[in-house]
C-alpha positions as CSV (number, residue, x, y, z in Angstrom):
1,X,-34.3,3.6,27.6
2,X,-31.2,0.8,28.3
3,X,-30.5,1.3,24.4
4,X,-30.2,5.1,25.0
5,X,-28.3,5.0,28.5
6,X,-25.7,2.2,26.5
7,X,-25.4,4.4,23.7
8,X,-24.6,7.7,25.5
9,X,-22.0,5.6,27.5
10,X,-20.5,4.4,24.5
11,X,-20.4,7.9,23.2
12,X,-18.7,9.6,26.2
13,X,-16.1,6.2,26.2
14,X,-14.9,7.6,22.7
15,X,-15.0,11.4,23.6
16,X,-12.6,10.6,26.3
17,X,-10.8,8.1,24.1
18,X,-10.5,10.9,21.6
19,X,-9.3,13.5,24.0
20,X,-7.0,11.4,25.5
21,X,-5.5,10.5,22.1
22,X,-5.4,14.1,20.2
23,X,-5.7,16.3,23.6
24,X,-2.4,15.0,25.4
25,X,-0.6,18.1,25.6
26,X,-4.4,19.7,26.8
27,X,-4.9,17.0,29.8
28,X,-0.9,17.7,31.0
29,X,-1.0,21.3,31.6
30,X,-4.2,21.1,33.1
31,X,-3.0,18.6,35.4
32,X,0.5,20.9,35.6
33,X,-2.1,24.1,36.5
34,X,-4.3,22.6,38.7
35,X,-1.0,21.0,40.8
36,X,0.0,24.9,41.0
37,X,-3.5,26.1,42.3
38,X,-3.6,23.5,45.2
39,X,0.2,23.3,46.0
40,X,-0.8,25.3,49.3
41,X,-3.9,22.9,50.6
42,X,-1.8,19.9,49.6
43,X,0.8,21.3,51.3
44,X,3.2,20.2,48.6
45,X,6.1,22.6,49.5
46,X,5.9,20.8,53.5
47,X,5.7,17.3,51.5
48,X,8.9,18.0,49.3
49,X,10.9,19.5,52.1
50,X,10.2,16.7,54.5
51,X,11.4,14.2,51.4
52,X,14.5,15.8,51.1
53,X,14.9,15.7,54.6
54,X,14.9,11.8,54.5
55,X,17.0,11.9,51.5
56,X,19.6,13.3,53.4
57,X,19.8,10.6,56.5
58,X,20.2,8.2,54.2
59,X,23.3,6.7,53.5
60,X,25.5,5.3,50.8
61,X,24.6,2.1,51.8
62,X,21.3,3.1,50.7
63,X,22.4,3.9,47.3
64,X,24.2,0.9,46.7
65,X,21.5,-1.4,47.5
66,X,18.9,1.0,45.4
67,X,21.0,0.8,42.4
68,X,22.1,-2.8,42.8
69,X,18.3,-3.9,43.2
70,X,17.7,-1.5,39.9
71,X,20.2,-2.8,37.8
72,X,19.4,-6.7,38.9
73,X,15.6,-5.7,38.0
74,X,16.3,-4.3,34.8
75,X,18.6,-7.2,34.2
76,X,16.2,-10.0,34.8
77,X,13.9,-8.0,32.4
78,X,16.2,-7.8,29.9
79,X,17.0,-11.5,29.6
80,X,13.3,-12.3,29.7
81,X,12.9,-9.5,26.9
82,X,15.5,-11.5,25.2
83,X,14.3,-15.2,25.6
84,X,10.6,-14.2,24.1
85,X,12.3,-12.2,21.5
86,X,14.0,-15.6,20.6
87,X,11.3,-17.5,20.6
88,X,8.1,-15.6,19.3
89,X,10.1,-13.2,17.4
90,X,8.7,-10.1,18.8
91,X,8.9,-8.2,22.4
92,X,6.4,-9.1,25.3
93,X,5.9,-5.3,26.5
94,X,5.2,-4.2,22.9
95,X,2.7,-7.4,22.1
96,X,0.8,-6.7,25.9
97,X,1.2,-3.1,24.6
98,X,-0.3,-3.5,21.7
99,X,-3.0,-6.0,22.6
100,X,-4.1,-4.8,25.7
101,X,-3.3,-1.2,26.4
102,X,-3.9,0.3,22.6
103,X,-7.6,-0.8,22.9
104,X,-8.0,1.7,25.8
105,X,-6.1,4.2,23.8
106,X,-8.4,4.9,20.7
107,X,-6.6,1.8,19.2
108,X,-8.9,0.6,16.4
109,X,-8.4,-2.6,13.8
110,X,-8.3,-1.9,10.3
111,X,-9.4,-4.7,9.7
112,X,-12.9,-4.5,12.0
113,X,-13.5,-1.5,9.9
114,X,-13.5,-2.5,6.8
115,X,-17.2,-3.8,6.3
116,X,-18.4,-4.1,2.9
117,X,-22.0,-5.1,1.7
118,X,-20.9,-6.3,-1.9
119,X,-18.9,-9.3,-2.4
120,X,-16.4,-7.6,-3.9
121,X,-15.4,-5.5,-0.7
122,X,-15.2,-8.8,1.1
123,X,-12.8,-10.2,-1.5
124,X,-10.7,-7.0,-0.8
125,X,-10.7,-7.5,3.3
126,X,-9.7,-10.8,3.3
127,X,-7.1,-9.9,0.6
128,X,-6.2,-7.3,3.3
129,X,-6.0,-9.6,6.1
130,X,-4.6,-12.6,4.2
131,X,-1.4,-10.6,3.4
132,X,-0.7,-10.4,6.8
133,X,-0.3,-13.2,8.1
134,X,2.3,-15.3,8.5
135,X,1.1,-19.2,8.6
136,X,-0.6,-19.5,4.9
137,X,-2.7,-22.9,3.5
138,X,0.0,-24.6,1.2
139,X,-1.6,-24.1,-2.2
140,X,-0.3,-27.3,-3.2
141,X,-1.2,-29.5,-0.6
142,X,-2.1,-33.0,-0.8
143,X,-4.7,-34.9,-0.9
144,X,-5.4,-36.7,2.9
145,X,-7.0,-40.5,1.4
146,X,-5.6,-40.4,-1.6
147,X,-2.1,-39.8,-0.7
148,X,-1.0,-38.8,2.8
149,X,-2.3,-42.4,4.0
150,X,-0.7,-43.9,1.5
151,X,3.0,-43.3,3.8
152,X,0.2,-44.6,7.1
153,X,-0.3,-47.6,5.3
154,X,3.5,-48.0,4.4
155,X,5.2,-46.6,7.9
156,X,2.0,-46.6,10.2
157,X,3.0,-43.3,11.0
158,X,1.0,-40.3,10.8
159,X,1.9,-37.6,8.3
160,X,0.8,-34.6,9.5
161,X,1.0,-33.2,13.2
162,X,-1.8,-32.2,15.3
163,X,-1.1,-28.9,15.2
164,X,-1.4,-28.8,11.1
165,X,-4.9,-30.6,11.3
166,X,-6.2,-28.1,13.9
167,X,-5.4,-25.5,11.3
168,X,-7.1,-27.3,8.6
169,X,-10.2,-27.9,11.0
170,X,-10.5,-24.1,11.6
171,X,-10.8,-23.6,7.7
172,X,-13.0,-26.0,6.7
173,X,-14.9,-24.3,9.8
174,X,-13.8,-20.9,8.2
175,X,-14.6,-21.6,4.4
176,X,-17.2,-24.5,4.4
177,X,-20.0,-23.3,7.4
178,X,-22.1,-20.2,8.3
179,X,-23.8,-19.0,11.0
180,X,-27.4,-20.5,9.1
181,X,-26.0,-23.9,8.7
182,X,-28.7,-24.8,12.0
183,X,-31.5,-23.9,9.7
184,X,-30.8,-27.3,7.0
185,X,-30.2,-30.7,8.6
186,X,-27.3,-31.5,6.1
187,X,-25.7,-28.5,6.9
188,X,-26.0,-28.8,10.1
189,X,-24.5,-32.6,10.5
190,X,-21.4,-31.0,8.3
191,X,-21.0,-28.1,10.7
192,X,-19.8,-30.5,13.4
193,X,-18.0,-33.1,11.2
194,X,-15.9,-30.3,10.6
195,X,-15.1,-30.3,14.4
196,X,-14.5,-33.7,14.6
197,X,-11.3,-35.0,15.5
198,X,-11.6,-38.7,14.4
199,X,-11.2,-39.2,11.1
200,X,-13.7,-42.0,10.9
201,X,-16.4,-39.6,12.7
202,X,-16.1,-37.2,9.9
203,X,-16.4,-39.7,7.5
204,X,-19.6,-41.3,9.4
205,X,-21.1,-37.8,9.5
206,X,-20.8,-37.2,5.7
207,X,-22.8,-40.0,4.9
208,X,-25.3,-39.2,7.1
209,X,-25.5,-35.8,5.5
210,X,-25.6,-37.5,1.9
211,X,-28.8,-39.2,3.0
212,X,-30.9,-36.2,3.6
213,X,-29.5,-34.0,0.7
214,X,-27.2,-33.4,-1.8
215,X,-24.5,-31.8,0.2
216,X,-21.8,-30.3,-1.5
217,X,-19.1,-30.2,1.7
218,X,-20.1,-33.9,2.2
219,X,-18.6,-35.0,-0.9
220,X,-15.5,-32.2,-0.5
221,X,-14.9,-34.4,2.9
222,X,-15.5,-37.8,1.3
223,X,-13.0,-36.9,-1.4
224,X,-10.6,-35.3,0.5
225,X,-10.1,-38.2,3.4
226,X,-12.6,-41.1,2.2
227,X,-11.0,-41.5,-1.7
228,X,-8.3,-44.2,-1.8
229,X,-7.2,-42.9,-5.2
230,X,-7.1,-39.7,-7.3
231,X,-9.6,-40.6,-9.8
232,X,-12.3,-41.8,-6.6
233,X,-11.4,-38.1,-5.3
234,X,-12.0,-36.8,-8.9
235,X,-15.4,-38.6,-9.2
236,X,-16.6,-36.9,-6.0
237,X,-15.9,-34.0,-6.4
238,X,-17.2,-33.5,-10.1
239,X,-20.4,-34.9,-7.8
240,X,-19.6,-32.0,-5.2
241,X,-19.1,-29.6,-8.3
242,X,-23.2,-30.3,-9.6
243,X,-24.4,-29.9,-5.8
244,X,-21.9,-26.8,-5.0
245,X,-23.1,-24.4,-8.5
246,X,-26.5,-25.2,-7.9
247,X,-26.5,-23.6,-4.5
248,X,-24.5,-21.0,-5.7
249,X,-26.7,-19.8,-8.1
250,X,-29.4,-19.9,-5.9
251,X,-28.2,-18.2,-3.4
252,X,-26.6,-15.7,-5.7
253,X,-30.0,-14.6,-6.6
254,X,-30.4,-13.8,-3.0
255,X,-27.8,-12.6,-1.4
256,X,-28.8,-8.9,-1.1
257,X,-32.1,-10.0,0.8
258,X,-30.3,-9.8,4.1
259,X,-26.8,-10.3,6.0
260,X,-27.9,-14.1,6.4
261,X,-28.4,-14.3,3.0
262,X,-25.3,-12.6,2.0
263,X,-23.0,-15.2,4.3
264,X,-24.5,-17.9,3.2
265,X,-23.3,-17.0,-0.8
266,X,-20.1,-15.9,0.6
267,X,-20.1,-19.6,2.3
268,X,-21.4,-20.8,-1.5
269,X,-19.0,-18.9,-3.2
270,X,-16.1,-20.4,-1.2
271,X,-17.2,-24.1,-1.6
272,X,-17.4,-23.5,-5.3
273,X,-13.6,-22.2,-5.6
274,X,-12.5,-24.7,-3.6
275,X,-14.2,-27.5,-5.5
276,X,-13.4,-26.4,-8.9
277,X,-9.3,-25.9,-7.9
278,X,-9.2,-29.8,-6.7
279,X,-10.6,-30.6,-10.0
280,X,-7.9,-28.7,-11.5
281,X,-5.4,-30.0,-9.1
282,X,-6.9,-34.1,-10.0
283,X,-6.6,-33.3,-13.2
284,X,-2.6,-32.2,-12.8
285,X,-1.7,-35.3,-11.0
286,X,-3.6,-37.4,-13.8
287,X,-1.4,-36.3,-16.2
288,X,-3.9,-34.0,-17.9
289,X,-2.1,-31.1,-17.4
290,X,-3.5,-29.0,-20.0
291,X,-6.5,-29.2,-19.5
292,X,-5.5,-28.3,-15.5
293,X,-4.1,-25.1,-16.6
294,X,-7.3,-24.1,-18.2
295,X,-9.5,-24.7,-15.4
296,X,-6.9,-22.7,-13.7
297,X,-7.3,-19.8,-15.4
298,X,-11.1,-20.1,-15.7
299,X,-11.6,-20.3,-12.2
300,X,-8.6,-16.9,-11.9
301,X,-11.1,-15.0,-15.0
302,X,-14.1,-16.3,-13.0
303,X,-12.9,-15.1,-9.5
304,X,-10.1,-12.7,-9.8
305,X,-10.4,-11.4,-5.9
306,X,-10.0,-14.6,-4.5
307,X,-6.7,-14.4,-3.9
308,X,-6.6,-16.1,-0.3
309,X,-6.7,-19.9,-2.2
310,X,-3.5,-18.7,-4.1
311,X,-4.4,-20.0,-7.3
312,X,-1.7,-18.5,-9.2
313,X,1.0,-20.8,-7.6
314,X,-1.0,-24.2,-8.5
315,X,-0.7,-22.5,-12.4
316,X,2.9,-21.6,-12.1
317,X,3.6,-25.4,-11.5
318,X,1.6,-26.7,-14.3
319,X,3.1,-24.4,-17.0
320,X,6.1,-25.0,-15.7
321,X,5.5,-28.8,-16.0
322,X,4.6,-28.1,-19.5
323,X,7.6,-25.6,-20.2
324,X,5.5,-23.0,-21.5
325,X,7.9,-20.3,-19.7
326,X,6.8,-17.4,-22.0
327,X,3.3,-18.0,-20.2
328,X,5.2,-18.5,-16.7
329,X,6.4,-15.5,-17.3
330,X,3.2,-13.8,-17.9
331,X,2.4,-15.3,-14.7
332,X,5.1,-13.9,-12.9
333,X,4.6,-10.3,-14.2
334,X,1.2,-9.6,-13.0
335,X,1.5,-11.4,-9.4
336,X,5.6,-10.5,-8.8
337,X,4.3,-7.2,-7.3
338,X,5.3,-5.3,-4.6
339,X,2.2,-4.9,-3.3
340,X,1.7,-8.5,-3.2
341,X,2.7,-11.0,-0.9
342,X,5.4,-12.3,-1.6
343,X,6.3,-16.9,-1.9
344,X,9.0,-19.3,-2.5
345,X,7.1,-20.0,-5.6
346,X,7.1,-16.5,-6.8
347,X,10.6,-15.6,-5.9
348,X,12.4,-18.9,-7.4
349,X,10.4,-19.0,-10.5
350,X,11.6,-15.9,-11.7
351,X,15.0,-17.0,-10.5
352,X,14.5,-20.0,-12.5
353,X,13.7,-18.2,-15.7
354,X,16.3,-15.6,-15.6
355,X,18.4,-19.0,-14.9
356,X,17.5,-20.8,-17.5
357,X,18.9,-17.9,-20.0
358,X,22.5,-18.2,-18.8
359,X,22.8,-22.2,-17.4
360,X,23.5,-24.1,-20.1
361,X,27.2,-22.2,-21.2
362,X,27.5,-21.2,-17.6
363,X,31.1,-22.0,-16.0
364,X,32.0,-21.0,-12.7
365,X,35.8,-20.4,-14.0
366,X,35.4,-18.9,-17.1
367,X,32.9,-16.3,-15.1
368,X,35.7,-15.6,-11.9
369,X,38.2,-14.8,-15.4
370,X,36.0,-12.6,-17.5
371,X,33.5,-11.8,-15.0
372,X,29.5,-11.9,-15.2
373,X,28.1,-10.9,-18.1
374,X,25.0,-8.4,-17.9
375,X,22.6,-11.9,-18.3
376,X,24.5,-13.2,-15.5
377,X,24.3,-11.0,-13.2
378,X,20.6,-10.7,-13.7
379,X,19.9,-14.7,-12.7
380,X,22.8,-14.2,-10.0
381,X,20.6,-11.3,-8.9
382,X,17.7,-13.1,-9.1
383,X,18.6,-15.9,-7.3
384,X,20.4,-14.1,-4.8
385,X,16.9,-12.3,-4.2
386,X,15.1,-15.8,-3.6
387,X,17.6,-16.8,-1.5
388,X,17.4,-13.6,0.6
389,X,13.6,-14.3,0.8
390,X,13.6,-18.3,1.6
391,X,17.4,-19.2,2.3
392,X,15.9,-23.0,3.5
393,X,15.1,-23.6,-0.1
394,X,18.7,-24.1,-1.6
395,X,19.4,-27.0,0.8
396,X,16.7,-29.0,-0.6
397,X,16.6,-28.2,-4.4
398,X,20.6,-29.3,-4.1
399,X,19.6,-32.9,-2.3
400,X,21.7,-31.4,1.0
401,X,18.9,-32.5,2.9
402,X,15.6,-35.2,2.6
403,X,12.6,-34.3,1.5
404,X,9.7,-35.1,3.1
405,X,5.7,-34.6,2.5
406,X,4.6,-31.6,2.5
407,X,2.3,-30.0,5.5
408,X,-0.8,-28.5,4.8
409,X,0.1,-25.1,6.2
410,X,3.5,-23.4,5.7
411,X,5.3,-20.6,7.9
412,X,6.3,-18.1,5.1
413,X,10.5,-17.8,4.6
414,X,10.4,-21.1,7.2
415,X,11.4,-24.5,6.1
416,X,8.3,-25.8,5.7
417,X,7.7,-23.3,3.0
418,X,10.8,-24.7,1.3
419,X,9.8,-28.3,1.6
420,X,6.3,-28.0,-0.2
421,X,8.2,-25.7,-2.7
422,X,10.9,-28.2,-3.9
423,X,8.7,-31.2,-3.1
424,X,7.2,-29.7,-6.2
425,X,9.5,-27.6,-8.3
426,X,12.7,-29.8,-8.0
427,X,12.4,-31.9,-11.0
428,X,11.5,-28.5,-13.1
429,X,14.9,-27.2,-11.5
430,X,16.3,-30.5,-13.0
431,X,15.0,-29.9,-16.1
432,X,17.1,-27.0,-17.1
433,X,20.5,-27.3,-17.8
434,X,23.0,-26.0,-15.4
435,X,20.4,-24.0,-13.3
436,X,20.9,-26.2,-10.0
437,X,24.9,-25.2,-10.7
438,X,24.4,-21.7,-11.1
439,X,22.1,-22.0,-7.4
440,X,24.7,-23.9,-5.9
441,X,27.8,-21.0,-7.0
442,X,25.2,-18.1,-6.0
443,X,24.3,-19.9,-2.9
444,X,27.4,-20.9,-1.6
445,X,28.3,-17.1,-2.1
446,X,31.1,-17.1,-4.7
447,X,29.5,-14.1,-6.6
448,X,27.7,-12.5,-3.7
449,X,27.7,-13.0,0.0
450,X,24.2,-14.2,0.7
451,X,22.6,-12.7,4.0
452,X,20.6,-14.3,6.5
453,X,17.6,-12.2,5.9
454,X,15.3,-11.9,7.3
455,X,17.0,-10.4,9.7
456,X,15.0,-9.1,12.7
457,X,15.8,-6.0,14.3
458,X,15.7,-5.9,18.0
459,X,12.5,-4.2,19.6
460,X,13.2,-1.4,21.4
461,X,12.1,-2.2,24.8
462,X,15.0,-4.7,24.6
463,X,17.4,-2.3,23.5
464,X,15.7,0.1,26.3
465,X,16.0,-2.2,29.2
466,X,19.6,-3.3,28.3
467,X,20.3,0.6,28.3
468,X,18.8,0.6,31.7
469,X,20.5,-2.1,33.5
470,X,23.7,-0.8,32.3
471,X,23.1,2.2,33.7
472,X,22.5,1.1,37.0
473,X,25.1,-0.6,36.9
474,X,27.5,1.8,36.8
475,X,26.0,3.9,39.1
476,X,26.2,1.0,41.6
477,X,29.7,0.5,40.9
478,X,30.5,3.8,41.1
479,X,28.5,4.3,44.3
480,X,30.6,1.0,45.8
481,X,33.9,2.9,44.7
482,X,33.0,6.3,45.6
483,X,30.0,6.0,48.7
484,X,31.1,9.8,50.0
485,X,31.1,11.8,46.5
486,X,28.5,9.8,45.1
487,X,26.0,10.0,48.4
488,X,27.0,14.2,48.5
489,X,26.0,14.2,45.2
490,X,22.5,12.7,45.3
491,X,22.0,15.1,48.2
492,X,22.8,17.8,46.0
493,X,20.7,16.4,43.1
494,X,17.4,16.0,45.8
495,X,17.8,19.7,47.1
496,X,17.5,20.5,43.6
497,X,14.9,18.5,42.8
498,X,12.6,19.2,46.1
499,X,13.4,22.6,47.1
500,X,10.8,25.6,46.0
501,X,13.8,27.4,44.8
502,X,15.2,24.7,42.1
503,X,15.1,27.5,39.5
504,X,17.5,29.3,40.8
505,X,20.0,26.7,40.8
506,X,22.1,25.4,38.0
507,X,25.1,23.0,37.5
508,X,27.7,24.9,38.7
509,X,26.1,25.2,42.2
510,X,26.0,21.4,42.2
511,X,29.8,20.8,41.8
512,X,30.0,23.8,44.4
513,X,28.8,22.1,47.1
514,X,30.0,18.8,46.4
515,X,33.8,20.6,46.7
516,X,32.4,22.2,50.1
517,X,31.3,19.2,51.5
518,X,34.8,17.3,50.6
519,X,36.3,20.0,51.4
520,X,38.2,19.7,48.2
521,X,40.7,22.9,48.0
522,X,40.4,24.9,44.8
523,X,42.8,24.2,41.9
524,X,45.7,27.1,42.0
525,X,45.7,29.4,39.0
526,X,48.6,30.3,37.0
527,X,50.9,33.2,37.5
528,X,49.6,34.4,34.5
529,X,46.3,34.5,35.0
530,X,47.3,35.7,38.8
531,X,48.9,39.0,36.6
């Protein structure tokens, strides 16, 4: 009976929800009709006469203070509008808007909608919801044991902030647990080692987990923040690699027995790609780069929806490291999409290759006498097209400014996007004769005057309310300069306004009565008009 009552409620919510969404113009006449029908009992002729009576005692005083108080209002809006626009990059009324108020308008989430039972349609919503945002997992992150404490042990400084570990908790939370976890012990004593804020407690809690079962997210932890050294992290996780496939096959073989069933493989699925791309990734820093390249693009045949670990980037590097361009290329041409999301990585790759066709003969001079060949102006383009999407990345590839380590998480087109690119990608910009020189001439604008995009435009509401305060501004001015023609004329504009008879009037009866009341004398007429 509760189930019924809730789900008729819920039906007549979205009824109303609907109307008010597509019915709009429906809901304001009636509301316009039945304002007509009971103007007499809500005596709403008495009501507007006995406002425009009070209109007319007041004085320009009045006025002055109204539009004074409007335009200080508007103004104190406006620079708030302004300072969160600064800072957050986006308007507060439009984000409380948006998040609060479109709910209660029919507002729905595409991304709530989109519920798939195969794990294909769940590759494609995360796809979907990946694209959007704006702080992404660096693809090429480092290793926590094996090389960010390396500078703790050198500095005694920490490498990474809070706020980039936090992240990194909530996917290992995000990736490595589901909601069955509870149901096996080792499972369960990772579910809150991935909560854990001591590094030493997460370590602690692996072990623990090793000696009940062969727990594949035990050794991804160990190898990840226990391993001194890249082969110790290799060792562990070929060891997470044996424990990870065999509960993916298992639970591959189940996962249409039930939604518990399903996100539990979709948990096993995750752990497998993220296992088998560390491999790849030991493997690049051990020097075997081949053999990194074709787990690469095993793992890309194997899972080709899992876009979200951006895979493609971690092969971009190790073909570039091995100069195969014509396969960079390759590369480039299948994930340099429009559709796609867009990187550093992506953008000065290809600005790299068509570069690397015109650096070596390249001279600044001999280019500002003959002008730019068509090759030319394709790597100029190029470059000038990375540049527009990252402009932080020139600084470092030139040496203009330190690098650093990397962060785990980058803000796309920020500068920590640029810092985990050229951490990486420098000495392959190095490599190739003249390409840093033909960056540094494009960059510094000698071809092209490089923007500042992304440029953001400003919301509306800010554009709205500065529109506003300057408004009433000038009317307070002009009702300070002018109290007598600017109070007559508000008179004029409530009688208007409030009288039953408004239709008959029209702007020339306005200016009419503001002459009669200033007794202003009409302007004489010409003698030849007079004949």
């Amino acid at each position: 009976m509760a189930e019924a009552a809730t789900g008729f409620l819920e039906q007549l919510k979205s009824c109303i929800v609907w109307s008010w969404t597509y019915l709009w113009t429906v809901w304001f006449f009636i509301v316009l009709f039945l304002v007509y029908i009971l103007r007499v009992p809500l005596k709403i002729n008495d009501n507007l006469s006995t406002v425009s009576m009070f209109l007319n005692t007041l004085t320009p005083k009045f006025y002055v203070a109204l539009t004074g108080t409007s335009s200080l209002i508007s103004g104190l809006i406006l620079i708030f509008e302004w300072w969160y626009f600064r800072k957050y990059g986006t308007s507060f009324i439009e984000q409380v808007s948006v998040s609060h108020l479109r709910p209660l308008l029919g507002g729905v989430d595409n991304n709530s909608s989109n519920n798939s039972n195969s794990s294909n349609g769940d590759s494609d919503s995360n796809r979907q919801s990946v694209s959007e945002c704006k702080v992404w997992r660096n693809p090429l992150n480092l290793f926590r044991g094996a090389e960010y404490n390396r500078y703790t042990w050198v500095t005694g400084r920490e490498p990474l902030t809070y706020y980039d570990m936090n992240l990194s908790a909530q996917d290992h939370q995000t990736f490595f647990t589901c909601d069955s976890d509870h149901l096996r012990p080792a499972d369960a004593i990772m579910q809150k080692a991935w909560r854990e804020r001591n590094p030493q407690a997460r370590i602690s809690a692996a072990h623990e987990a090793l000696e009940i079962n062969e727990c594949a997210t035990a050794y991804i932890l160990l190898a990840e923040e226990e391993a001194t050294t890249i082969a110790e992290a290799e060792k562990l996780f070929k060891q997470a690699l044996k424990a990870g496939d065999g509960c993916y096959r298992r639970s591959q073989q189940l996962q249409h027995h039930g939604s518990q069933y399903e996100a539990q493989h979709r948990r096993d699925t995750n752990v497998l790609v993220y296992i088998k791309r560390r491999l790849a990734m030991c493997a690049r820093r051990l020097g075997r780069t081949r053999e990194a390249v074709k787990m690469m693009r095993d793992l890309m045949k194997e899972f080709p929806l899992l876009s979200m670990f951006n895979i493609h980037e971690n092969l971009l590097e190790a073909l570039l490291e091995l100069q195969a361009y014509a396969d960079v290329q390759a590369v480039l041409a299948k994930y340099d999409d429009i559709s796609l999301p867009k990187s550093a990585t992506i953008c000065y790759t290809a600005a790299l290759l068509k570069a690397r066709a015109v650096s070596d003969k390249f001279s600044p001079e001999a280019a500002s006498r003959r002008g730019l060949s068509t090759a030319e102006m394709n790597a100029v383009e190029a470059i000038h097209r990375a540049v527009e999407f990252n402009p932080h990345v020139p600084k470092y590839l030139l040496e203009m400014k330190s690098l650093i380590l990397p962060p785990e998480h980058i803000l796309k087109r920020g500068d920590s996007e640029a810092i985990a690119y050229a951490f990486f990608h420098l000495a392959h910009w190095k490599r190739v004769e003249g390409a840093l020189n033909l960056l540094h001439c494009t960059w510094e604008g000698t071809f092209h005057e490089v923007s500042v995009y992304p440029k953001k435009e400003l919301p509306f509401f800010i554009l709205f309310t500065a529109g506003l305060c300057s408004f009433t501004a000038m009317l307070a001015l002009l009702t300070h300069q002018f109290p007598e023609l600017m109070g007559v004329f508000a008179k004029a504009m409530s009688d208007i306004f409030c009288s039953a008879e408004f239709r008959d009037w029209n702007c020339k009866s306005i200016f009419m009565r503001v002459e009669d009341e200033l007794e202003i004398p009409p302007a004489p007429q010409s003698q030849h008009f007079q004949n």
